[in-house]
N, C-alpha and C positions, 0 to 999 in steps of 0.2 A: 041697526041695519046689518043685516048676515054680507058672508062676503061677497055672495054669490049678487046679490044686490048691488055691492057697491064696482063688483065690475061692471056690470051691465049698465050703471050709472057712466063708469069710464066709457065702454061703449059707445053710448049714448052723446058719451062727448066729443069722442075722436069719430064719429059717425061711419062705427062699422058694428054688426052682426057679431053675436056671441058667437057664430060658429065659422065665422071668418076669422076669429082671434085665435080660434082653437085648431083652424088651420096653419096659421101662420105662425104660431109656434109648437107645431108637428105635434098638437095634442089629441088624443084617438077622440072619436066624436062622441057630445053627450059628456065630454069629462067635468067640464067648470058646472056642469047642471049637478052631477053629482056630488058638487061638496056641500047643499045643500044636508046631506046623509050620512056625510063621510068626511074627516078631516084633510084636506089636502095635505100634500108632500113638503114639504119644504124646497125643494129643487122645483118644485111644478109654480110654487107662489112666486120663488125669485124670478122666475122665468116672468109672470105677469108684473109683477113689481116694477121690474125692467122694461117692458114694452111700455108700460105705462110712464113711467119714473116718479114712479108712488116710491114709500117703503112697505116694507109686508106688516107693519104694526096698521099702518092705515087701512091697507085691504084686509084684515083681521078685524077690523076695527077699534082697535086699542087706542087709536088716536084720531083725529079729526084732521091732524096737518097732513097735508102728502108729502112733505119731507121735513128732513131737523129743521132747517134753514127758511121754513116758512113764516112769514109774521103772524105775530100774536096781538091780542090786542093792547098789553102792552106796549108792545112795537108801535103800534098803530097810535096810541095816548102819545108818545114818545118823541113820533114823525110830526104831528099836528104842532105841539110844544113848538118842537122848535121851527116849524113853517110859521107860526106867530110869531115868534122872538125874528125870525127873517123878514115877514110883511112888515112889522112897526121900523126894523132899523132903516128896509127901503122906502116907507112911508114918511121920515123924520128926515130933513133938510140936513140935519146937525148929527145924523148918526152916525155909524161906521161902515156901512155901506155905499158900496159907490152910487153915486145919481147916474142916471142915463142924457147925458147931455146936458147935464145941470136939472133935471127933471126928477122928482119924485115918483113913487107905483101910485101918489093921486093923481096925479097931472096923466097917466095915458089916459089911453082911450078903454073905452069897458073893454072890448073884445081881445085888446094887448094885455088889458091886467091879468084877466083871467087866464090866458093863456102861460105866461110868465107864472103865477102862482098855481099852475098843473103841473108843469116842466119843473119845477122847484120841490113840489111834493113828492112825481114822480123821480127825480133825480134822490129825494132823500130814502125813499122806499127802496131805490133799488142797491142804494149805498149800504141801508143798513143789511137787505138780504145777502150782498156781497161780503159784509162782516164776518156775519153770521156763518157763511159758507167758509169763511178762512179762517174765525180764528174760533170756532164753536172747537172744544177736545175730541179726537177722534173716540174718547169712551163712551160720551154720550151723542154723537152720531146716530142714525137708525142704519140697521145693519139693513 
């Protein structure tokens, strides 16, 4: 995927017009079609980088993540694990998990569990991007 693609992909996402981007960051018109031909600037990349909150290794496409701090699926084997190791200890009487009222995660109702075990997943996804974002070294950061 060239760059010029993967913005229009952004675009596409934040549902505006290639030449409404190219407005709004005072770029002369016809510029982002041109790097199709022609290497962009590095000043002109950061600038979209920025608007978007990609890194430029992504809009280059050197990478798949839009930034350092995105999950991998590592990350993703990682969160599951231990969302398991959480269902069984709330699932077991005898665990180390608190019960809800003396209740087990059998004893709700379906539309509570599943709820409960969203907010758990999401809670650990966003724990580990928050990690990730502070204790990742700033040399391997994307610039």
């Amino acid at each position: 995927m060239t760059t010029l693609e993967r913005i229009k992909n952004l675009c596409k996402q934040f549902n505006i017009s290639v030449t409404i981007l190219e407005e709004k960051l005072d770029f002369p018109k016809n510029t982002l079609y041109q790097w199709n031909k022609r290497t962009p600037s590095v000043d002109k990349l950061e600038k979209v980088a920025d608007y978007f909150n990609v890194s430029i290794d992504y809009l280059l496409g050197r990478t798949d993540k839009r930034n350092y701090f995105d999950l991998t699926a590592k990350d993703e084997r990682d969160i599951q694990k231990e969302l398991n190791k959480i269902i069984e200890g709330l699932s077991d009487t005898n665990g180390s998990y608190a019960a809800f009222d003396g209740q087990t995660l059998d004893d709700l109702d379906e539309e509570d569990r599943e709820l409960l075990i969203a907010s758990l997943e999401n809670s650990l996804r966003l724990a580990k991007r928050i990690a990730k974002q502070k204790f990742t070294p700033k040399k391997y950061r994307d610039k």
